[in-house]
Biopython code that builds the backbone (N, CA, C, O; Angstrom):
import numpy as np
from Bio.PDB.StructureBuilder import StructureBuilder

atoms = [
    (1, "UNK", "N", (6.399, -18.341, 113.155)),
    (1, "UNK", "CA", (6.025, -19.594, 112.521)),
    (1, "UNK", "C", (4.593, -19.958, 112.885)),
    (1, "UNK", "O", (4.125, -19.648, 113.980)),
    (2, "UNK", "N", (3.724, -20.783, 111.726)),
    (2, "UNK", "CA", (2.682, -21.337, 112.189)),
    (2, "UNK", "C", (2.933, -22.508, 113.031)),
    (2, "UNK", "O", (3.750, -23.405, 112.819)),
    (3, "UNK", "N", (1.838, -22.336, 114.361)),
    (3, "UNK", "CA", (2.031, -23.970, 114.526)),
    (3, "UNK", "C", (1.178, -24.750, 114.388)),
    (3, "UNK", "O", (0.059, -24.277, 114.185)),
    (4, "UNK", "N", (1.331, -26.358, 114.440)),
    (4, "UNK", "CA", (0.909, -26.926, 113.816)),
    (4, "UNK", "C", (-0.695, -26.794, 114.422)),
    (4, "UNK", "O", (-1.589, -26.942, 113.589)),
    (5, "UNK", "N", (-1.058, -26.540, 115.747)),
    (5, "UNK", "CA", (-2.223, -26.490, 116.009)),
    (5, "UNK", "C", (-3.332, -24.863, 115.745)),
    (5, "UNK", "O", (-4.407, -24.548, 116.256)),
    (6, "UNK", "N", (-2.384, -24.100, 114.662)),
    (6, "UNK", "CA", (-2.779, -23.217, 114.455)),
    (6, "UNK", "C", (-3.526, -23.021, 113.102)),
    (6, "UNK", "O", (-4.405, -22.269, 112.681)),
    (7, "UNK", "N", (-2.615, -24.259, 112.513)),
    (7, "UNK", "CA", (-2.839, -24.925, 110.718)),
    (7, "UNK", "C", (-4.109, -25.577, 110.834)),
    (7, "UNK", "O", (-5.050, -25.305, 110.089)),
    (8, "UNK", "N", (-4.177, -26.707, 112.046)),
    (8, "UNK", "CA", (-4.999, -27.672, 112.553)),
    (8, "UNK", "C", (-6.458, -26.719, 112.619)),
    (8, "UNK", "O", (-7.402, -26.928, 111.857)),
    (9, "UNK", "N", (-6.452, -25.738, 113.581)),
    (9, "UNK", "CA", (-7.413, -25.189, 113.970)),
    (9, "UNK", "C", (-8.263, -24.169, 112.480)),
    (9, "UNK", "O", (-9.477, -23.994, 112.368)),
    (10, "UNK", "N", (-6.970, -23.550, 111.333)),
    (10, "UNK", "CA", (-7.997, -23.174, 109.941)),
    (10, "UNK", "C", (-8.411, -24.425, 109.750)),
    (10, "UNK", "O", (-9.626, -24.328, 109.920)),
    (11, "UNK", "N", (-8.178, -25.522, 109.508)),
    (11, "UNK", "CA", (-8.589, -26.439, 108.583)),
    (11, "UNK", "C", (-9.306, -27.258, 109.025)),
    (11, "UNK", "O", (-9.575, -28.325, 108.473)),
    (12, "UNK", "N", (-9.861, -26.745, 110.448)),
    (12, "UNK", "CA", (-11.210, -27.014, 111.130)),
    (12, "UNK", "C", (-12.347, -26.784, 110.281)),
    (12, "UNK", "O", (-13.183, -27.688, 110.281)),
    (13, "UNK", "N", (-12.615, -25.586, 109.415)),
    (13, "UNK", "CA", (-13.244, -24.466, 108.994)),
    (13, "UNK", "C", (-13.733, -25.511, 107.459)),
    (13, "UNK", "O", (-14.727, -25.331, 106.755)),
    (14, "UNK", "N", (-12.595, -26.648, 107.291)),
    (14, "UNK", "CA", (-13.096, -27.222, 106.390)),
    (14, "UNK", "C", (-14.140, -28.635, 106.563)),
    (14, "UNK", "O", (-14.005, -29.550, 107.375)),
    (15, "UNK", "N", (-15.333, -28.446, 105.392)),
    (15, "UNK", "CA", (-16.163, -29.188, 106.184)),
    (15, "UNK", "C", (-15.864, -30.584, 104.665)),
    (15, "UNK", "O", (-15.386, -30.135, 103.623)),
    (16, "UNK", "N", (-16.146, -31.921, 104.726)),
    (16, "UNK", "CA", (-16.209, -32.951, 103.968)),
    (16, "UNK", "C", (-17.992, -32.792, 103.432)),
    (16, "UNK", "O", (-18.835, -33.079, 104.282)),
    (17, "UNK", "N", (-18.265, -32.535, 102.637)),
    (17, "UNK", "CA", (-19.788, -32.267, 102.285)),
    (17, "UNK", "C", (-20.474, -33.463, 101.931)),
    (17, "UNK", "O", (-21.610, -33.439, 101.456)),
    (18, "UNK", "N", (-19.853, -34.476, 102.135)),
    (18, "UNK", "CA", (-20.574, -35.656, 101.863)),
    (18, "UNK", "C", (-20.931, -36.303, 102.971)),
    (18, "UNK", "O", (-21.997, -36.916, 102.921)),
    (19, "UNK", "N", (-20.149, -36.330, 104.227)),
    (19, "UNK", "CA", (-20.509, -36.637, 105.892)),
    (19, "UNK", "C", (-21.007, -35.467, 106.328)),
    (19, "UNK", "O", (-21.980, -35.654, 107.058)),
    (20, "UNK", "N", (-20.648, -33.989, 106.128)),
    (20, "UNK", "CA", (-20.803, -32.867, 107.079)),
    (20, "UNK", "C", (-20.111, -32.809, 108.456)),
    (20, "UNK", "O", (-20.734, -32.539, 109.483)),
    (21, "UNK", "N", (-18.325, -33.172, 108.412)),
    (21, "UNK", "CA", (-17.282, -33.165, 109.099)),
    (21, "UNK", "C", (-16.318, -32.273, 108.686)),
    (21, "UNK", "O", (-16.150, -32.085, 107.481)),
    (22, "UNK", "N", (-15.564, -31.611, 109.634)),
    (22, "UNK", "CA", (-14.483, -31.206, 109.029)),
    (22, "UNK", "C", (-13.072, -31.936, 109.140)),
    (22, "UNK", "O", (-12.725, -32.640, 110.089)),
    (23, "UNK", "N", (-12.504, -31.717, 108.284)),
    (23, "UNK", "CA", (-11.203, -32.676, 108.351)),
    (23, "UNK", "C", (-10.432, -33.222, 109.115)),
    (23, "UNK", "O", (-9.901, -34.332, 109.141)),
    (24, "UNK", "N", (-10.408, -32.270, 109.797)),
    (24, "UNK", "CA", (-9.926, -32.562, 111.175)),
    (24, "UNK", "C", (-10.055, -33.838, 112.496)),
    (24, "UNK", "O", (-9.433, -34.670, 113.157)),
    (25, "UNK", "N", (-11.653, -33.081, 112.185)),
    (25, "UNK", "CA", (-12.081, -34.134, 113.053)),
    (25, "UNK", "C", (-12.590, -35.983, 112.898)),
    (25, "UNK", "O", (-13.056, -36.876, 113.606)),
    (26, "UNK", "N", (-11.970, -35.683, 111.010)),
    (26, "UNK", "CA", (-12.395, -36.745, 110.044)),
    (26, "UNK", "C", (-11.209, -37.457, 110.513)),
    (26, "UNK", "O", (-11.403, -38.664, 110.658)),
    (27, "UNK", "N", (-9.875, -36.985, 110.826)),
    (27, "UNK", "CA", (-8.459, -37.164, 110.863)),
    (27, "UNK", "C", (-7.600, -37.525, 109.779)),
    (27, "UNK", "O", (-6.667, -38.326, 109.735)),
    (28, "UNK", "N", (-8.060, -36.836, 108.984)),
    (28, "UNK", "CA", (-7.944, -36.879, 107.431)),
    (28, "UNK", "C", (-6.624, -36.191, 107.189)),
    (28, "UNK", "O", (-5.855, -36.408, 106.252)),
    (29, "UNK", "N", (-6.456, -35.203, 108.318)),
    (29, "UNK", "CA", (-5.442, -33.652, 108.441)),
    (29, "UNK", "C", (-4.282, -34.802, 108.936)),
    (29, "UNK", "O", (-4.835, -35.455, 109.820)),
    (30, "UNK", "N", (-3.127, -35.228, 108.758)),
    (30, "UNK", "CA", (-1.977, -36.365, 109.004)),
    (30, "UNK", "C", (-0.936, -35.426, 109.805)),
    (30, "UNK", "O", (-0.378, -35.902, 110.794)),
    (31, "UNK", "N", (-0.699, -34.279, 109.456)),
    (31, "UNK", "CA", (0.374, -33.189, 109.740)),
    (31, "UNK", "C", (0.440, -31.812, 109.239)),
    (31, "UNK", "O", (0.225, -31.696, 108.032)),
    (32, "UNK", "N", (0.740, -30.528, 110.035)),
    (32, "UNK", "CA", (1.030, -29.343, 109.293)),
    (32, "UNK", "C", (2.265, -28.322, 109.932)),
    (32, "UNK", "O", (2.101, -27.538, 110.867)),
    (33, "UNK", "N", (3.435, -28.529, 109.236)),
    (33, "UNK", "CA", (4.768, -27.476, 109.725)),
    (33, "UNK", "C", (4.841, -26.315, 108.904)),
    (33, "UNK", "O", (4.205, -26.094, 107.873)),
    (34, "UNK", "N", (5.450, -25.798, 109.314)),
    (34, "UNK", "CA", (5.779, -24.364, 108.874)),
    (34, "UNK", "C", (7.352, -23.947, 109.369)),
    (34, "UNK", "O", (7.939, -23.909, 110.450)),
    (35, "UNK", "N", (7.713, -23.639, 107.877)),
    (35, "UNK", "CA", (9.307, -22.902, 108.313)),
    (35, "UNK", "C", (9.143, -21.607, 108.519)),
    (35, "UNK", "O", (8.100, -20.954, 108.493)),
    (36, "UNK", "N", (10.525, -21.179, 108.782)),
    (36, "UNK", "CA", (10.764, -19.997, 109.268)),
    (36, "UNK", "C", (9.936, -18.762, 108.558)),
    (36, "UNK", "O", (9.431, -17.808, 109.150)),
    (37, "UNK", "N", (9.928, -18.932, 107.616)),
    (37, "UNK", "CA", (9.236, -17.951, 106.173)),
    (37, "UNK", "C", (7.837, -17.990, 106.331)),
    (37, "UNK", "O", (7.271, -17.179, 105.598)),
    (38, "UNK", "N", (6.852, -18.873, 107.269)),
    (38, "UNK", "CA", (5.401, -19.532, 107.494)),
    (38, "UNK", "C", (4.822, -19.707, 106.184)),
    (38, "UNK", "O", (3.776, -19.260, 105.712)),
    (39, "UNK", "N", (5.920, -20.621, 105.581)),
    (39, "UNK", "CA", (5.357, -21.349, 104.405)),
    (39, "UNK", "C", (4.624, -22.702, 105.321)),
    (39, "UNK", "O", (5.351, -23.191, 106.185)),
    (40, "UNK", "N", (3.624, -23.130, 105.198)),
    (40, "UNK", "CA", (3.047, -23.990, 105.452)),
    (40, "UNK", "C", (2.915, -24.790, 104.877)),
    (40, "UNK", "O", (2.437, -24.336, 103.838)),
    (41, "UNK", "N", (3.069, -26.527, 104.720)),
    (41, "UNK", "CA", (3.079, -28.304, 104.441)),
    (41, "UNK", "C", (1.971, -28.884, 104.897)),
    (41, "UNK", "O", (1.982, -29.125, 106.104)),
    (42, "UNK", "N", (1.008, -29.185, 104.293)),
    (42, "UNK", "CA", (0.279, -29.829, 104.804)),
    (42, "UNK", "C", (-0.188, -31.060, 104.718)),
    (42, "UNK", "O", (-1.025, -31.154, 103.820)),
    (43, "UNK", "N", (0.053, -32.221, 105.392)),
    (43, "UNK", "CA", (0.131, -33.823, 105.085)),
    (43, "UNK", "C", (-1.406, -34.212, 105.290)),
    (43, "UNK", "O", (-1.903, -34.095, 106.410)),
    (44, "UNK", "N", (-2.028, -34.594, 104.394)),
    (44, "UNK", "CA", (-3.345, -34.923, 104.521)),
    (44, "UNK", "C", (-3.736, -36.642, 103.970)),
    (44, "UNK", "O", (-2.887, -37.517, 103.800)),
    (45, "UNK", "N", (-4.660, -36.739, 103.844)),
    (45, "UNK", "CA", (-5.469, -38.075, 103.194)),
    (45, "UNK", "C", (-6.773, -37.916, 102.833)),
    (45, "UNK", "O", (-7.181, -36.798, 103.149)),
    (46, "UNK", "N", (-7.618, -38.627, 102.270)),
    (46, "UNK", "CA", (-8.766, -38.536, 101.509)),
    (46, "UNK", "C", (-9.464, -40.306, 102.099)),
    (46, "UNK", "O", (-8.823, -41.357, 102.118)),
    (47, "UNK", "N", (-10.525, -40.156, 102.400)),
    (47, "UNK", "CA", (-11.740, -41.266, 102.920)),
    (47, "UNK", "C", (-11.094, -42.595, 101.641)),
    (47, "UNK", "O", (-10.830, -43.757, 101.949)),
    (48, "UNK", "N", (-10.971, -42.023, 100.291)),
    (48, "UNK", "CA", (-11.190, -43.127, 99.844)),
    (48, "UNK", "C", (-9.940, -42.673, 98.048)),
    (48, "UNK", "O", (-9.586, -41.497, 97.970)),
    (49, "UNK", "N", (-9.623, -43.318, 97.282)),
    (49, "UNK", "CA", (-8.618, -43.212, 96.429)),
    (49, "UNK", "C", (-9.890, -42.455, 95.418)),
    (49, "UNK", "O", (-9.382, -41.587, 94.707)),
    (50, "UNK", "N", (-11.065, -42.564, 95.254)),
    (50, "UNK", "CA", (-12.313, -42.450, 93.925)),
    (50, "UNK", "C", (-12.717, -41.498, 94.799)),
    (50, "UNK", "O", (-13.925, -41.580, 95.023)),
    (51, "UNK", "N", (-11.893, -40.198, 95.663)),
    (51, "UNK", "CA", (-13.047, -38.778, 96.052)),
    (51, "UNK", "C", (-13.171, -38.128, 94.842)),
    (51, "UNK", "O", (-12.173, -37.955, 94.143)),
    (52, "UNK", "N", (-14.280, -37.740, 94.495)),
    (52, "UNK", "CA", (-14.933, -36.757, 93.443)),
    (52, "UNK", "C", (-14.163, -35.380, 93.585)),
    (52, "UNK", "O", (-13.979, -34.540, 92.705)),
    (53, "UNK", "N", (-13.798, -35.358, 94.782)),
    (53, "UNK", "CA", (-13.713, -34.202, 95.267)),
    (53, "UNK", "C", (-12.107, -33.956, 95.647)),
    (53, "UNK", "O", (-11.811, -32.960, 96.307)),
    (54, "UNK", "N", (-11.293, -34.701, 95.300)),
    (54, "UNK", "CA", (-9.849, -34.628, 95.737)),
    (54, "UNK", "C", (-9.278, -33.498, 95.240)),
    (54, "UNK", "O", (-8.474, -32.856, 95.916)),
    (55, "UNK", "N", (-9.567, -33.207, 94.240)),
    (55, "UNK", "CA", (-8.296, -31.809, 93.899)),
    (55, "UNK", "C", (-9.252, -30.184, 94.905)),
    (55, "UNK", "O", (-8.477, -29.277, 95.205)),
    (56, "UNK", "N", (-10.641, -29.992, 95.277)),
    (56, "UNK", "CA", (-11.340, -29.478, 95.411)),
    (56, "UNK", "C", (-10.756, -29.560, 97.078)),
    (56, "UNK", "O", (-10.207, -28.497, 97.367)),
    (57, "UNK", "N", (-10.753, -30.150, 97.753)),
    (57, "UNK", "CA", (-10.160, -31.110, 99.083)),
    (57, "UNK", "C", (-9.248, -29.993, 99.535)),
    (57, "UNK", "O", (-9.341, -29.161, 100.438)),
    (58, "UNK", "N", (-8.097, -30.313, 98.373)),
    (58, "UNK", "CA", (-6.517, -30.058, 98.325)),
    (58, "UNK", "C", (-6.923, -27.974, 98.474)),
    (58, "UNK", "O", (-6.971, -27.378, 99.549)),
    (59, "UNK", "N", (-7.053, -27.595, 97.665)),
    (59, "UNK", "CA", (-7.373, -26.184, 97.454)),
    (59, "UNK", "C", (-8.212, -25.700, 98.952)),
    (59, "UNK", "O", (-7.632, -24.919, 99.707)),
    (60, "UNK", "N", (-9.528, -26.197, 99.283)),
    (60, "UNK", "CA", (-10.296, -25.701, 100.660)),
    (60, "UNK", "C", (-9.132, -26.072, 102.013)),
    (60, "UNK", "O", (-9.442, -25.611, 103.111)),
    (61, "UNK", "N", (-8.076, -26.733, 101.930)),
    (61, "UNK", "CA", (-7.309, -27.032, 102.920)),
    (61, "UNK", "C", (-6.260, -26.260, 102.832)),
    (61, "UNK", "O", (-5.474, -26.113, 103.768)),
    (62, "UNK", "N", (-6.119, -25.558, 101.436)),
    (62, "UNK", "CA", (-4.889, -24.791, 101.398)),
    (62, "UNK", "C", (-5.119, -22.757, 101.592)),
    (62, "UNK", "O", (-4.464, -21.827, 102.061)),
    (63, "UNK", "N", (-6.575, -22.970, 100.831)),
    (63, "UNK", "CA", (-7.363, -21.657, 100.934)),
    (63, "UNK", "C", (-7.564, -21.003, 102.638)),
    (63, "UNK", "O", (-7.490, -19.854, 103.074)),
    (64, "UNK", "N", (-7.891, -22.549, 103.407)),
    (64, "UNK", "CA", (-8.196, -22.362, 104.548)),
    (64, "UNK", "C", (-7.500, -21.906, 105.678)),
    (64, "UNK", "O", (-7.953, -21.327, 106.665)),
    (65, "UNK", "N", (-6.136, -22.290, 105.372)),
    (65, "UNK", "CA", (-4.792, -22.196, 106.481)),
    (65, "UNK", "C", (-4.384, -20.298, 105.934)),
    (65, "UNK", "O", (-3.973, -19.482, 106.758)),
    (66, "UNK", "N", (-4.607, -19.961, 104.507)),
    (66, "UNK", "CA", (-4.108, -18.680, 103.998)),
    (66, "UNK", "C", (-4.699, -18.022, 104.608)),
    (66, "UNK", "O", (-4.172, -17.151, 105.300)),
    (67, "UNK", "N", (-6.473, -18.292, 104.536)),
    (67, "UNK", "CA", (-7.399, -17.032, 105.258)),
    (67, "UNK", "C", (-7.208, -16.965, 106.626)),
    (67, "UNK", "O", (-7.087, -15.874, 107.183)),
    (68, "UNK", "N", (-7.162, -18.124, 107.290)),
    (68, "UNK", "CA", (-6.978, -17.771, 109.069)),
    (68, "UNK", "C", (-5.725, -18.131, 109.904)),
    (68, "UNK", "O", (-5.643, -18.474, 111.083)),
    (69, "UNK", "N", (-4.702, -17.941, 108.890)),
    (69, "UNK", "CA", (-3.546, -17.782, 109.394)),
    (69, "UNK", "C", (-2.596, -17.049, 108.699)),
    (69, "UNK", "O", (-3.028, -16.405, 107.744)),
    (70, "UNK", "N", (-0.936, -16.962, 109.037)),
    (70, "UNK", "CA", (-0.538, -15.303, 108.664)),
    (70, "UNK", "C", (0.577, -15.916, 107.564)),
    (70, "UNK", "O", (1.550, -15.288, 107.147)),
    (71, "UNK", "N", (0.207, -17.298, 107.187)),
    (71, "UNK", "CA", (0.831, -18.513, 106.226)),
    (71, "UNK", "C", (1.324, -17.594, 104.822)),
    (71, "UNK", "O", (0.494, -16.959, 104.171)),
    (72, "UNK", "N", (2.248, -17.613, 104.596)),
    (72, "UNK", "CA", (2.643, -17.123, 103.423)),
    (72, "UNK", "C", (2.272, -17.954, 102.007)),
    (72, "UNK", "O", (1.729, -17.563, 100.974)),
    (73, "UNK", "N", (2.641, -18.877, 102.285)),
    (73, "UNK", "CA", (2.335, -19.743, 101.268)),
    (73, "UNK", "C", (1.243, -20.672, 102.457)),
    (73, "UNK", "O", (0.969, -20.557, 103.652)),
    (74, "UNK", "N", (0.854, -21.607, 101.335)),
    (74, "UNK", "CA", (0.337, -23.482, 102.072)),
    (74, "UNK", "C", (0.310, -24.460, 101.161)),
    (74, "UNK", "O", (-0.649, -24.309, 100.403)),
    (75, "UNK", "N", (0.830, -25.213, 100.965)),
    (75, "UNK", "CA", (0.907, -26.508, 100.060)),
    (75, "UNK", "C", (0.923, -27.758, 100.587)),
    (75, "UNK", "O", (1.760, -28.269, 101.332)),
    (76, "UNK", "N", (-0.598, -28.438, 99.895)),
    (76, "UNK", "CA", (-1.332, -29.523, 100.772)),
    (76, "UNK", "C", (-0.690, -31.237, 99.483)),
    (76, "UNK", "O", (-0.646, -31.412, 98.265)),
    (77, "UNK", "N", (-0.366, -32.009, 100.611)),
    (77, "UNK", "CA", (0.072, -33.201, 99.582)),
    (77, "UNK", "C", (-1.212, -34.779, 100.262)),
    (77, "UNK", "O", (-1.602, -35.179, 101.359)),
    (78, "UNK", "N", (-1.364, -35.067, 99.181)),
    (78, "UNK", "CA", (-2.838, -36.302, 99.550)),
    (78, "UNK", "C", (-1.463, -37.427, 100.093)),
    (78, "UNK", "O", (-0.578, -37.260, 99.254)),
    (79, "UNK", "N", (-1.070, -38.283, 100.958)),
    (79, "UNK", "CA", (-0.613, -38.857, 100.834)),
    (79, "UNK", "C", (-1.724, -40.554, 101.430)),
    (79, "UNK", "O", (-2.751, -40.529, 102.109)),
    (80, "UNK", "N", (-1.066, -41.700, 100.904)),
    (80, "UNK", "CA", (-2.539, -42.402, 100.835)),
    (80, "UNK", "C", (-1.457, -43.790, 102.157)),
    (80, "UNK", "O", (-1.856, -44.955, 102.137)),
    (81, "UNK", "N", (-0.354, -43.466, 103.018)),
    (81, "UNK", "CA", (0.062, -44.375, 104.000)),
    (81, "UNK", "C", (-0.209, -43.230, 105.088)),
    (81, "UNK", "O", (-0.270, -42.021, 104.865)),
    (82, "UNK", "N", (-0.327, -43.750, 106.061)),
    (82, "UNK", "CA", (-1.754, -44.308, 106.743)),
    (82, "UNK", "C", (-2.932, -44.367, 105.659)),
    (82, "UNK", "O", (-3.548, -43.339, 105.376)),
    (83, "UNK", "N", (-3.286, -45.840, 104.940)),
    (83, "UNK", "CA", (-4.501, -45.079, 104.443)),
    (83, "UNK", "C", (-5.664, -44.992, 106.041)),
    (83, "UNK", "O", (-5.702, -45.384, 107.207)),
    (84, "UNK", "N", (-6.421, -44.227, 105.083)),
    (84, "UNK", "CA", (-7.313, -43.359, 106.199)),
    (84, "UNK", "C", (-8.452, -44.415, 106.811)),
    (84, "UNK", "O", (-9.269, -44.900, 106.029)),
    (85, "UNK", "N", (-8.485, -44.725, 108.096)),
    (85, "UNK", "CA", (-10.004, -45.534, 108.512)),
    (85, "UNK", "C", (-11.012, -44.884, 109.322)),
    (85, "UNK", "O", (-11.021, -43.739, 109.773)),
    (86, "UNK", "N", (-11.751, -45.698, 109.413)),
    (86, "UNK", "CA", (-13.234, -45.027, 110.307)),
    (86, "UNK", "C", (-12.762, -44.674, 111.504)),
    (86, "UNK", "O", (-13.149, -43.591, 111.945)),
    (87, "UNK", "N", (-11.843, -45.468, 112.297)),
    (87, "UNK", "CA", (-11.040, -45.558, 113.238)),
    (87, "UNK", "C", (-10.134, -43.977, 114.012)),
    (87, "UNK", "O", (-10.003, -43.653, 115.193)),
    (88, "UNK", "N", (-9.770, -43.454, 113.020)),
    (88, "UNK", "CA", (-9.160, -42.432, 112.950)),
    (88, "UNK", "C", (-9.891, -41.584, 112.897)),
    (88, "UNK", "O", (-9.368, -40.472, 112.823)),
    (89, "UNK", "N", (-11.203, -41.630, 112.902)),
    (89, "UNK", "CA", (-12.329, -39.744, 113.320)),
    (89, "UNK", "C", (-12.621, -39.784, 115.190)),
    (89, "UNK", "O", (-12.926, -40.740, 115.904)),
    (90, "UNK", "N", (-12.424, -38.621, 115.470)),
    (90, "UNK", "CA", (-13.270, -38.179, 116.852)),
    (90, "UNK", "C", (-14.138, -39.008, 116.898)),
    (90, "UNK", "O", (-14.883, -39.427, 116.012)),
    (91, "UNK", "N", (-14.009, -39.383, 118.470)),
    (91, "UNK", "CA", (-14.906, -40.204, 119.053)),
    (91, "UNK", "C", (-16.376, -39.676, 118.132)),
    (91, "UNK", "O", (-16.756, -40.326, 117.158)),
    (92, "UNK", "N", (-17.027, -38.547, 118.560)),
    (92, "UNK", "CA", (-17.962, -38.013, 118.637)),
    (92, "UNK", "C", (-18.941, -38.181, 117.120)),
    (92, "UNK", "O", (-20.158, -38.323, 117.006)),
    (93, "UNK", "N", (-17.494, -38.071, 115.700)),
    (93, "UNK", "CA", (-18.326, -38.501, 114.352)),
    (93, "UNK", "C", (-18.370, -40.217, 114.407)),
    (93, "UNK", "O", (-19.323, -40.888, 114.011)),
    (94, "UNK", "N", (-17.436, -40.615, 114.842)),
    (94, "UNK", "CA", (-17.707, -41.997, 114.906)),
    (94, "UNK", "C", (-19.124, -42.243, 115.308)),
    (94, "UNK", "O", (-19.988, -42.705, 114.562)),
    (95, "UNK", "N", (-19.318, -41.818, 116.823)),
    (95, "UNK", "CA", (-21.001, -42.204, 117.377)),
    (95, "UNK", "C", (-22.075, -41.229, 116.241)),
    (95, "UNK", "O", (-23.296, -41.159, 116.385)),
    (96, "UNK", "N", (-21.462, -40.686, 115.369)),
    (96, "UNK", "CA", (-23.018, -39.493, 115.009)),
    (96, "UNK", "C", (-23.221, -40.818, 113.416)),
    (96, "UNK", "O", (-24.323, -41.101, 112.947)),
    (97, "UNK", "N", (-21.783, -41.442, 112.852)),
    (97, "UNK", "CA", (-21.991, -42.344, 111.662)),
    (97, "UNK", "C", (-22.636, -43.748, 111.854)),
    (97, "UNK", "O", (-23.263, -44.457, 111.066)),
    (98, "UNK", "N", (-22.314, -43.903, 113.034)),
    (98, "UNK", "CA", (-22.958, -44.866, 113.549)),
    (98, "UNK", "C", (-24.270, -44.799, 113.842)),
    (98, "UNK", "O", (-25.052, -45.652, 113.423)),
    (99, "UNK", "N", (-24.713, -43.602, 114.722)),
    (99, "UNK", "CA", (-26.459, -43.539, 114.348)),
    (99, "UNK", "C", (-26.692, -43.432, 112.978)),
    (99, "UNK", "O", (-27.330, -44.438, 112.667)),
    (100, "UNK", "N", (-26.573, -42.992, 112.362)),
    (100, "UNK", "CA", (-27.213, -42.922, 110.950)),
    (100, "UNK", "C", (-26.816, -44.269, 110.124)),
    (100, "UNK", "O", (-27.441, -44.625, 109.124)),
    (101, "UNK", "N", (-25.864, -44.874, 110.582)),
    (101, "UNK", "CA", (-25.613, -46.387, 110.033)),
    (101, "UNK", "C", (-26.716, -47.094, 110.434)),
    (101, "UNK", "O", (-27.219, -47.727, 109.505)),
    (102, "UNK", "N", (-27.211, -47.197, 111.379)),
    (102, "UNK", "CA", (-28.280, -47.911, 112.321)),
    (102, "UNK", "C", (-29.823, -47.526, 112.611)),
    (102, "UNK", "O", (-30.712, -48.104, 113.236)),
    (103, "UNK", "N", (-29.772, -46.329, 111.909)),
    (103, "UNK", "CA", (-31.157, -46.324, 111.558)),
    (103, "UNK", "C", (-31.610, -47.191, 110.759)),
    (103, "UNK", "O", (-30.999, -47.716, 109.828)),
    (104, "UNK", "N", (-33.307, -47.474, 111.280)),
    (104, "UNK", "CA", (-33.963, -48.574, 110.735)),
    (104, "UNK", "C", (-34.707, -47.475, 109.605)),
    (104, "UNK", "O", (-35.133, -46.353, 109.881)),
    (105, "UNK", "N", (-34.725, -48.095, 108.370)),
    (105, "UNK", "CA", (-35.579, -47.143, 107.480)),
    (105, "UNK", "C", (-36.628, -47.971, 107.500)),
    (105, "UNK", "O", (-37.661, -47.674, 106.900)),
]
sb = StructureBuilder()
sb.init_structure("model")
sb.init_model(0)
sb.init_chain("A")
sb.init_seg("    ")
for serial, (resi, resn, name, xyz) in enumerate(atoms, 1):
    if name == "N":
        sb.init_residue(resn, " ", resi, " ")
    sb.init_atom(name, np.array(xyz, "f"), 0.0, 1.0, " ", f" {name:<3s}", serial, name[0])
structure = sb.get_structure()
């Protein structure tokens, strides 16, 4: 079986091209199991309901778990409870959005 920090760790690999984060660390990634068969589930969310990029999202999160893991299948679902906050990224993008929030132009 995959585990979940094995799902976690492809879908590192995915980056959000509009921050330059990957999902993960966006905490965008909600959950990922795998049954016996390493069909892989993947519970995700999206920054905002109007991403340009949502079906594009869904596919790089599902592409991602196939290539670096031994996932038979992967099927990614947007779900929008928790919706997603600023709150919920790594310390570390929090402080990098925040400098760039706070630059003086």
């Amino acid at each position: 079986m995959i585990s979940k920090e094995d799902a976690f760790k492809a879908i590192s690999n995915v980056i959000d091209p509009e921050v330059g984060f990957n999902l993960v660390e966006m905490g965008l990634i909600y959950d990922a199991v795998s049954d016996e068969d390493n069909n892989v589930s993947v519970t995700m969310t999206l920054s905002t309901r109007a991403c340009p990029l949502h079906q594009m999202m869904i596919q790089w999160v599902e592409e991602a778990v196939m290539k670096h893991t031994d996932a038979a299948s992967c099927k990614a679902e947007v779900v929008w409870e928790p919706e997603w906050s600023f709150e919920m990224a790594d310390q570390h993008v929090k402080d990098k959005l925040n400098q760039f929030a706070n630059r003086q132009i």
